[in-house]
C-alpha positions as a Python dict, from the first residue, in 0.01 Angstrom:
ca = {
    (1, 'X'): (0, 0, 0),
    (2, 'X'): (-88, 30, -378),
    (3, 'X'): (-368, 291, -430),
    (4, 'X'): (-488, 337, -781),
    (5, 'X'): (-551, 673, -725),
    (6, 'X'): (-222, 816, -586),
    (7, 'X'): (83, 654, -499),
    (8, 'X'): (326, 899, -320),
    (9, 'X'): (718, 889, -366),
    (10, 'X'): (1005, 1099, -203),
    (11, 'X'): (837, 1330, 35),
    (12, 'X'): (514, 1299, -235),
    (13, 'X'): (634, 1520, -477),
    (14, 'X'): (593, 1248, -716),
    (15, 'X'): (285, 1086, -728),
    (16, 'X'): (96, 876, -1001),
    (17, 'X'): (-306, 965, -1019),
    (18, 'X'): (-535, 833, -1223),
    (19, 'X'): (-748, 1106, -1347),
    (20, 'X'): (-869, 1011, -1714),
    (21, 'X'): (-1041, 699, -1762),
    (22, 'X'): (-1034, 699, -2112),
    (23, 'X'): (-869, 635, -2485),
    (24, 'X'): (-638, 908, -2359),
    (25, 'X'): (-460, 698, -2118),
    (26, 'X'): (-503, 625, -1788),
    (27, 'X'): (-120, 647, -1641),
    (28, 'X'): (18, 983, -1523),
    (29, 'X'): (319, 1131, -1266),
    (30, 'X'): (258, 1435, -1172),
    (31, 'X'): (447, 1692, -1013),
    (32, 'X'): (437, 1935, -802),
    (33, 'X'): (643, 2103, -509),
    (34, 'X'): (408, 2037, -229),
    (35, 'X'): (231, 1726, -73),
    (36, 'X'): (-118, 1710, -95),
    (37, 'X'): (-421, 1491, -26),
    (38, 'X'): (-496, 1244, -332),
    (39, 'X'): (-865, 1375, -379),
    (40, 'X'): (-696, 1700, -382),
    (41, 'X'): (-499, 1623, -606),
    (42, 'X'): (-752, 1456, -800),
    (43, 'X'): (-1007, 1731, -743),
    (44, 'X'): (-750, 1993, -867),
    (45, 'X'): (-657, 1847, -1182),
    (46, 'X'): (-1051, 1790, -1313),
    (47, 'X'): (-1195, 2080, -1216),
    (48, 'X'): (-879, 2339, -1302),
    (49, 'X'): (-904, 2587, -1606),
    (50, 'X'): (-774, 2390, -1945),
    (51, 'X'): (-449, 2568, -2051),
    (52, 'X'): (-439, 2645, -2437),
    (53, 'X'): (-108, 2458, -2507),
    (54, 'X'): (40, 2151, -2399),
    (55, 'X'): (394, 2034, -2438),
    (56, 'X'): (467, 1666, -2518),
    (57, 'X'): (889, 1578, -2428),
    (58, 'X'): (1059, 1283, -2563),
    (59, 'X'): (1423, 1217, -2387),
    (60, 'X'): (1521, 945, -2668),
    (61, 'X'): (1857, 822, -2783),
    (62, 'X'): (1917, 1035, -3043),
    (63, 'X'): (1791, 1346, -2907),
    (64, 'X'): (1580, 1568, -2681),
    (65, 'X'): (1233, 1586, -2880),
    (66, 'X'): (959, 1854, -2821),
    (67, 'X'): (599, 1894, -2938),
    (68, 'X'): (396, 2194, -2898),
    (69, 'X'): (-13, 2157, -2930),
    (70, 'X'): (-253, 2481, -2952),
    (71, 'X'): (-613, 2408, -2857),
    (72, 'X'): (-779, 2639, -3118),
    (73, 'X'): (-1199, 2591, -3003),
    (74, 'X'): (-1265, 2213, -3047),
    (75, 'X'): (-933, 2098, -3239),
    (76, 'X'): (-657, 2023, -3147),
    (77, 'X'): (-301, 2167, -3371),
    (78, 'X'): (54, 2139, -3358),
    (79, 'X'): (175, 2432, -3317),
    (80, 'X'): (577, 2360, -3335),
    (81, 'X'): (769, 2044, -3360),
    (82, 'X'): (1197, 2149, -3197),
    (83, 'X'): (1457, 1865, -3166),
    (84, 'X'): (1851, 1880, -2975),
    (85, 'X'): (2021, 1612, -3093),
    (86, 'X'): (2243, 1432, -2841),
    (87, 'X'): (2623, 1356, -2903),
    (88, 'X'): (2697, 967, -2841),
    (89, 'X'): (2703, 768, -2580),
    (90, 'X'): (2419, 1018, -2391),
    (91, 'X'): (2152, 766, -2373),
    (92, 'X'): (2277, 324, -2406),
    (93, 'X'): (2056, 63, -2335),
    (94, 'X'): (1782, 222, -2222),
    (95, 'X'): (1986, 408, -1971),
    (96, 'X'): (2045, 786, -1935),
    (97, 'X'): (2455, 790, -1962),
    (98, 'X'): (2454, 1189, -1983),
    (99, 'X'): (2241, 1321, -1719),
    (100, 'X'): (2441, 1657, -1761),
    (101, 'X'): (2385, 1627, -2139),
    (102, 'X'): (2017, 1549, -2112),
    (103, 'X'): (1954, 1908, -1834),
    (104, 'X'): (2167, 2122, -2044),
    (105, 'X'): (1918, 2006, -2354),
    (106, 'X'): (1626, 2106, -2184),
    (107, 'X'): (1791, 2445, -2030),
    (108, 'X'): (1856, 2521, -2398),
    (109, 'X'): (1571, 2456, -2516),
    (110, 'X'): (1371, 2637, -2333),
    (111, 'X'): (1643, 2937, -2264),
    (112, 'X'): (1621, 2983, -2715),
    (113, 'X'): (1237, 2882, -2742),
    (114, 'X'): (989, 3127, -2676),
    (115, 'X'): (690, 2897, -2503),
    (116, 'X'): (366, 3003, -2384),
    (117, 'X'): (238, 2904, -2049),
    (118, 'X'): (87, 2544, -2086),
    (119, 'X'): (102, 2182, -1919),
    (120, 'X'): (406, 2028, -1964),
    (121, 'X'): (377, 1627, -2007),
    (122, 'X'): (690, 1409, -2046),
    (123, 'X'): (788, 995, -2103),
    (124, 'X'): (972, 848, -1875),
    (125, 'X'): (1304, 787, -2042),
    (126, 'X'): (1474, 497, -2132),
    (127, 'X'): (1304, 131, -2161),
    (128, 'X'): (1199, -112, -1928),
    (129, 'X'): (804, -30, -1892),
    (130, 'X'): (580, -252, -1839),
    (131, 'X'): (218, -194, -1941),
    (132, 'X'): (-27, -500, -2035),
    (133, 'X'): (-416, -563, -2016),
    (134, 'X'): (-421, -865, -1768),
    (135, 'X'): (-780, -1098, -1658),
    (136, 'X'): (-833, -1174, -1304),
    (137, 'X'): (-1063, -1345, -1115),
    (138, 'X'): (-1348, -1095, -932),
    (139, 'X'): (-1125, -1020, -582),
    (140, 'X'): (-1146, -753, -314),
    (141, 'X'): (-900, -496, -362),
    (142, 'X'): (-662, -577, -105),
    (143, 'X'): (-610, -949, -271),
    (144, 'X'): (-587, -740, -603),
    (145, 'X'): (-323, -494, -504),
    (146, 'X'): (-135, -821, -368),
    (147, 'X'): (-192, -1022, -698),
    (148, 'X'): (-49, -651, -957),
    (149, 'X'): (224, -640, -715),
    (150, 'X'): (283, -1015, -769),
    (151, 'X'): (282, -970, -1168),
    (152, 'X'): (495, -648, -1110),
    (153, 'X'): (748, -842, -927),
    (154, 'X'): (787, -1124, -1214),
    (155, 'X'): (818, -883, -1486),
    (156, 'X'): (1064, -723, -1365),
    (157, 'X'): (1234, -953, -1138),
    (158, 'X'): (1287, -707, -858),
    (159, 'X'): (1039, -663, -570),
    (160, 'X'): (703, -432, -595),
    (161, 'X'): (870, -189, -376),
    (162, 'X'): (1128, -99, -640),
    (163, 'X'): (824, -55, -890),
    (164, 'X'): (606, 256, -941),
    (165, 'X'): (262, 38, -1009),
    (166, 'X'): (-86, 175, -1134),
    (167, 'X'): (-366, -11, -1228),
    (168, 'X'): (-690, 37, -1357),
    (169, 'X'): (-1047, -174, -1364),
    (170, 'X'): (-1098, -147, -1731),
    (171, 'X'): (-1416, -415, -1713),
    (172, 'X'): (-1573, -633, -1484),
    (173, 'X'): (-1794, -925, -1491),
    (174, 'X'): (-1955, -1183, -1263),
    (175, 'X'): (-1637, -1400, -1332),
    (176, 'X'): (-1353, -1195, -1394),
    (177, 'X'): (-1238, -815, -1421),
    (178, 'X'): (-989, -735, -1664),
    (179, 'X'): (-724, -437, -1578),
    (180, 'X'): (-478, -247, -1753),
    (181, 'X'): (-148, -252, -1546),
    (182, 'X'): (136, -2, -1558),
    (183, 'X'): (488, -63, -1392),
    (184, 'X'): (794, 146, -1412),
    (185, 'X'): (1107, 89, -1198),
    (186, 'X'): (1092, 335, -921),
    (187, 'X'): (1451, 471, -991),
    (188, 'X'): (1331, 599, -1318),
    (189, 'X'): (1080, 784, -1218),
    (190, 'X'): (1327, 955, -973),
    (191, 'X'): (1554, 1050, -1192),
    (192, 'X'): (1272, 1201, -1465),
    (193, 'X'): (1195, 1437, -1198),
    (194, 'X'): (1544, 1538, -1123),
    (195, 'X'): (1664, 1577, -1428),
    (196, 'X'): (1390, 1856, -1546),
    (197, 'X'): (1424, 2003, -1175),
    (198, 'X'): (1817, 2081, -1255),
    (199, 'X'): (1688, 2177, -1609),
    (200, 'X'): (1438, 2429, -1340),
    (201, 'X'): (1178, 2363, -1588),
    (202, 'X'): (826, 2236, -1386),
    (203, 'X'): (719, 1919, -1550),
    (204, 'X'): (334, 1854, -1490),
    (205, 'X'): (279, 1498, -1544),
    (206, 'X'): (546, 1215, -1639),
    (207, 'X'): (344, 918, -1879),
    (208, 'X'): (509, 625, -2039),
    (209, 'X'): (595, 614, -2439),
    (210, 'X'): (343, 300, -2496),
    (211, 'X'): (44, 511, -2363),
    (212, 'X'): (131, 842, -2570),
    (213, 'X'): (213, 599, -2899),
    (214, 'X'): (-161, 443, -2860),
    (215, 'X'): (-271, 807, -2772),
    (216, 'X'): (-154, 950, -3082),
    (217, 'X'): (-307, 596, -3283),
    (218, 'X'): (-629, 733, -3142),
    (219, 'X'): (-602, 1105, -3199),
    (220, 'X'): (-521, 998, -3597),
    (221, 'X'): (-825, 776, -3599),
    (222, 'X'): (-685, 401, -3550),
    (223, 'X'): (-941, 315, -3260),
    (224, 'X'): (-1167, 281, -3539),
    (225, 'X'): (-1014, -46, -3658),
    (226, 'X'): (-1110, -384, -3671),
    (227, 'X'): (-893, -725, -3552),
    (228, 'X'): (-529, -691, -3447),
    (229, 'X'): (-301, -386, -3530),
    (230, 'X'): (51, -345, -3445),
    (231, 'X'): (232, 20, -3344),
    (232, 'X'): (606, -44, -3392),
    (233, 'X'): (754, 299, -3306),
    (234, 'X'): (1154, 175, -3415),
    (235, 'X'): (1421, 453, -3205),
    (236, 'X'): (1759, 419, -3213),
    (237, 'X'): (1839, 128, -3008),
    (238, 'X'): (1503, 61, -2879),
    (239, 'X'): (1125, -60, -3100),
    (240, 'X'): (814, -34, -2831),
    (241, 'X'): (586, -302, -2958),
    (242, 'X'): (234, -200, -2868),
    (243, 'X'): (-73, -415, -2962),
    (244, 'X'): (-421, -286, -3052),
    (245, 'X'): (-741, -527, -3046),
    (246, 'X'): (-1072, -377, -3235),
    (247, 'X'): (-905, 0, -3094),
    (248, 'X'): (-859, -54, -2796),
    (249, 'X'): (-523, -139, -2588),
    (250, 'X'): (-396, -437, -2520),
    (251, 'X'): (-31, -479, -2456),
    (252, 'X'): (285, -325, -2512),
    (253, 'X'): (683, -450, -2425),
    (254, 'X'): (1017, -231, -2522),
    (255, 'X'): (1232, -459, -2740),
    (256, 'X'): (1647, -403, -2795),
    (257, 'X'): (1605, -390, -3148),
    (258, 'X'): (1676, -64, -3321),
    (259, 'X'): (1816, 156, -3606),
    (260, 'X'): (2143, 102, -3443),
    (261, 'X'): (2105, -305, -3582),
    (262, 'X'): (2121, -212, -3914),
    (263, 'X'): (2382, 47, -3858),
    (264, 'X'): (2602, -229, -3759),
    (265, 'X'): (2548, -491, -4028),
    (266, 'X'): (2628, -206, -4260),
    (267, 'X'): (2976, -172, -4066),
    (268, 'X'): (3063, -495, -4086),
    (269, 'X'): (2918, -541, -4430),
    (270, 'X'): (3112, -211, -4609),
    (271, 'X'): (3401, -200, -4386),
    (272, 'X'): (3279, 114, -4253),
    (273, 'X'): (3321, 346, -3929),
    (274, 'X'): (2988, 413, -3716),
    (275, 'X'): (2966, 739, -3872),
    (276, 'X'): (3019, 657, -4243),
    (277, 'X'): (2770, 324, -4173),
    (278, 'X'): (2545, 605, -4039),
    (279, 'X'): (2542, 798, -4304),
    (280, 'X'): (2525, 552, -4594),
    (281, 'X'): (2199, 388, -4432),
    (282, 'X'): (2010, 754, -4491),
    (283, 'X'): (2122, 750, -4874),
    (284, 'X'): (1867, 492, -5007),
    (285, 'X'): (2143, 241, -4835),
    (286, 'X'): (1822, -87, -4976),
    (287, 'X'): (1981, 13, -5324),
    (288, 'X'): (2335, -17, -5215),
    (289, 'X'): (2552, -367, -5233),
    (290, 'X'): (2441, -579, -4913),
    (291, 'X'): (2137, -322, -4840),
    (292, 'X'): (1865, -537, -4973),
    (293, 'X'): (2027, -813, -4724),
    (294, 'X'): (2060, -563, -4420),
    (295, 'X'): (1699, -454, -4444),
    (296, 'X'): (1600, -842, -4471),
    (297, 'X'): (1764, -933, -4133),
    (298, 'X'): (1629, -619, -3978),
    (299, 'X'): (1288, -669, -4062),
    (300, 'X'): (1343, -1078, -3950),
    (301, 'X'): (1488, -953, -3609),
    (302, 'X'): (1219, -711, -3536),
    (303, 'X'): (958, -990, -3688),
    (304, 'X'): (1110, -1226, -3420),
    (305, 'X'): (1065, -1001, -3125),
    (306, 'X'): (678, -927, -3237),
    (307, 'X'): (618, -1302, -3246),
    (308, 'X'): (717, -1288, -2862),
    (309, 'X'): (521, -1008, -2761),
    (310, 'X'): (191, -1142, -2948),
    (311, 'X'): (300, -1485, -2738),
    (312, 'X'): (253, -1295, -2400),
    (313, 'X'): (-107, -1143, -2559),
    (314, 'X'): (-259, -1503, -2646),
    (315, 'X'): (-498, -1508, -2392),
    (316, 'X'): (-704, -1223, -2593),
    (317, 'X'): (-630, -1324, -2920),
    (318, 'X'): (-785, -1707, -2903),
    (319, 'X'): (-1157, -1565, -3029),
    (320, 'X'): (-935, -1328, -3308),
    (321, 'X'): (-976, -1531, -3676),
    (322, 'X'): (-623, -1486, -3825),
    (323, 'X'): (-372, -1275, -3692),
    (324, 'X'): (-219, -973, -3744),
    (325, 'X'): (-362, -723, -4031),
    (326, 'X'): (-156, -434, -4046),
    (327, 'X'): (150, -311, -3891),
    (328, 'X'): (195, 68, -3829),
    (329, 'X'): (535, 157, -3819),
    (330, 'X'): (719, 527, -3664),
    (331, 'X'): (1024, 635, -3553),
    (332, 'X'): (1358, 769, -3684),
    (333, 'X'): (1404, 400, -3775),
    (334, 'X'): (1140, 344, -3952),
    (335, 'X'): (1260, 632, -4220),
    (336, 'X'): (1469, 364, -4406),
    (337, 'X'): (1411, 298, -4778),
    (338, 'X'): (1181, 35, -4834),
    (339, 'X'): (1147, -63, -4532),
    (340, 'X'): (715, -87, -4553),
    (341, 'X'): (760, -304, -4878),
    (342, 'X'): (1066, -582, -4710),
    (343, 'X'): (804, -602, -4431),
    (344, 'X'): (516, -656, -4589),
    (345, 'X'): (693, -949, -4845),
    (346, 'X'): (861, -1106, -4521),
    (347, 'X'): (526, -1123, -4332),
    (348, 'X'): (261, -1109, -4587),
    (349, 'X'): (85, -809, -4359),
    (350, 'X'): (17, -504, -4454),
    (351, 'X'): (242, -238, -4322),
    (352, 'X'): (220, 218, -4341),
    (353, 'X'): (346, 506, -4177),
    (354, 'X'): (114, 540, -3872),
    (355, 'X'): (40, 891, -4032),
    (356, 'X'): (-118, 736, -4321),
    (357, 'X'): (-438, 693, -4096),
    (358, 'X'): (-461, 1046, -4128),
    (359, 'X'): (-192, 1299, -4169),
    (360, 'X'): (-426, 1573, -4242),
    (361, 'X'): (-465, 1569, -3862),
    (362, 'X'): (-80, 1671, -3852),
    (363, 'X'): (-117, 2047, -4037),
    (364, 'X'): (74, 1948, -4316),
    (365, 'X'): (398, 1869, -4134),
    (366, 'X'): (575, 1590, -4371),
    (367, 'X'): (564, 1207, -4267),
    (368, 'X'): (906, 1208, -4250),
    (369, 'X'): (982, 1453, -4006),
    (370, 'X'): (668, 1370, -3781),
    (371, 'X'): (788, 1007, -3734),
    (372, 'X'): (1141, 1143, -3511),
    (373, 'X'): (839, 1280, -3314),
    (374, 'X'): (577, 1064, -3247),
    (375, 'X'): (563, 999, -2852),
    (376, 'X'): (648, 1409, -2834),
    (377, 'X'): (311, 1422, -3020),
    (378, 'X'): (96, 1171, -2839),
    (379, 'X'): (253, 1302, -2488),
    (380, 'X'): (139, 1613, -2616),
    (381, 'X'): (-205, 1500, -2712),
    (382, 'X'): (-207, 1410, -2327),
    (383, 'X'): (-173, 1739, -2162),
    (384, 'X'): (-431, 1894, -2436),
    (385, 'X'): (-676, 1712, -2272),
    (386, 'X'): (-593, 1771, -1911),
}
């Protein structure tokens, strides 16, 4: 039975529980080592002392990413940014490959770091999240925990009881109620929890990358914006796509297109090893022979996969005029030369760093580095207001 409140899992030591209603996000795991009640649960986490830090962890291809926030008063600061790169091979296709790898980064991590006591939020790692804004007809809420299941089960083409599936009534009219849906394969979620149990390090809540990208959007001040804006947040071997109507949420998808695309052409291209290629593309590679070329067919293959995600977001772009006005890009992708300007003449939109909406917000910390971190950072943002 779907609950949209708490949804237990192995012995209930994993349970998803909606507890903030808000810009913030609405999607959380959290863990703990005992079962209790979901109004407990619920009860516990609103009315428990705020910690002064919160810990935002990114398991991504390239590496094991950590953000530290500080409440100081009202604001909100990063306090440290700490990365552990992974060797190859650890993460592929949205798949942890390395489990070992992955524990011993987060033993080490910790084991070298001195952290302060605070609540520890992490993504579930890999891809294949689901999270879109859907519009239903007004139904009871056992037809509507039938019908999410339903939508669950063709998104992923595997049944609901495989999924981990949270919902949440974001409006509702005499006609229709519209929802934000969130759907992770169950095995996932699993193995989050194991690995940072092996690591013996207590993770607090586990949230999904889409959700802590639009977080951080927020936190920098892109709820504020009018029409259709696009996060692309381009990793390694995987771009999460995640659409934003007048500020608020609308839909997200995890797309196969990555840093590792242009790595490739630039192989093939120079007659290079994956190492040289890798190399070459992070010395101002647009200004070498073929670059200008590479960066064009990235930029049309990522164009191509946001065509299909704004596709499966139609239904709430029909009263939009135009269509989209500004792309915000982040990542370790997204560091390539030029890239902004190749985007903006393919597409005719324009395109920034997300952390030109306000980087002041960021303590200084350079663009460059805080792009390898952005879901650390929003995942962060999460547990500072928990």
């Amino acid at each position: 039975m779907l609950s949209s409140l708490t949804i237990f899992l192995e012995s209930a030591q994993v349970y998803i529980c909606e507890i903030l209603l808000s810009r913030w996000g609405v999607f959380g795991i959290t863990v703990k080592s005992c079962c209790e009640t979901g109004v407990g649960v619920l009860l516990f986490n609103l009315l428990r002392r705020r910690k002064k830090f919160a810990f935002g962890i990114d398991i991504g291809h390239s590496g094991l990413k950590v953000a530290v926030f500080r409440r100081e008063g009202g604001r909100k600061v990063v306090e440290k940014l700490h990365l552990r790169d992974f060797p190859p091979g650890v993460m592929a296709g949205g798949k942890v490959m390395g489990e070992d790898t992955v524990v011993e980064a987060i033993k080490d991590i910790w084991r070298k770091e001195t952290f302060p006591k605070g609540t520890l939020v992490a993504a579930v790692p890999g891809g294949n999240v689901e999270v879109k804004r859907i519009r239903l007809p007004v139904m009871d809420k056992k037809e509507l925990d039938r019908y999410v299941a339903l939508e669950a089960e063709q998104a992923f083409a595997m049944s609901f009881l495989s999924l981990i599936i949270d919902y949440v009534i974001l409006e509702e009219e005499k006609d229709y109620m519209d929802l934000l849906v969130v759907a992770v394969p169950r095995d996932k979620v699993a193995l989050a929890k194991d690995l940072f149990y092996r690591a013996g390090v207590d993770l607090h809540v586990l949230d999904v990358k889409p959700l802590a990208l639009y977080r951080l959007f927020t936190f920098l001040g892109g709820d504020k914006l009018e029409g259709l804006s696009v996060i692309l947040d381009i990793g390694k071997s995987i771009t999460t796509v995640v659409m934003v109507l007048d500020g608020e949420f609308l839909c997200a998808r995890e797309v196969y297109v990555g840093g590792d695309v242009v790595t490739e052409m630039i192989q093939k291209e120079e007659g290079l090893t994956y190492g040289e290629a890798e190399a070459l593309k992070k010395e101002k590679f647009s200004q070498k022979p073929h670059g200008k070329k590479i960066l064009n067919k990235f930029v049309v293959s990522l164009g191509h996969e946001l065509k299909l995600v704004l596709d499966s977001c139609r239904l709430w772009l029909e009263s939009v005029e135009g269509e989209v006005r500004r792309v915000f890009y982040t990542g370790g992708g997204a560091l390539l030369e030029n890239f902004d300007k190749a985007f903006e003449e393919r597409f005719d939109v324009e395109a920034k760093s997300m952390y030109y909406l306000n980087s002041e917000r960021m303590m200084g910390e350079r663009v460059e580095v805080l792009d390898r971190y952005s879901v650390a950072l929003g995942l962060s943002i999460r547990g500072a207001v928990i």
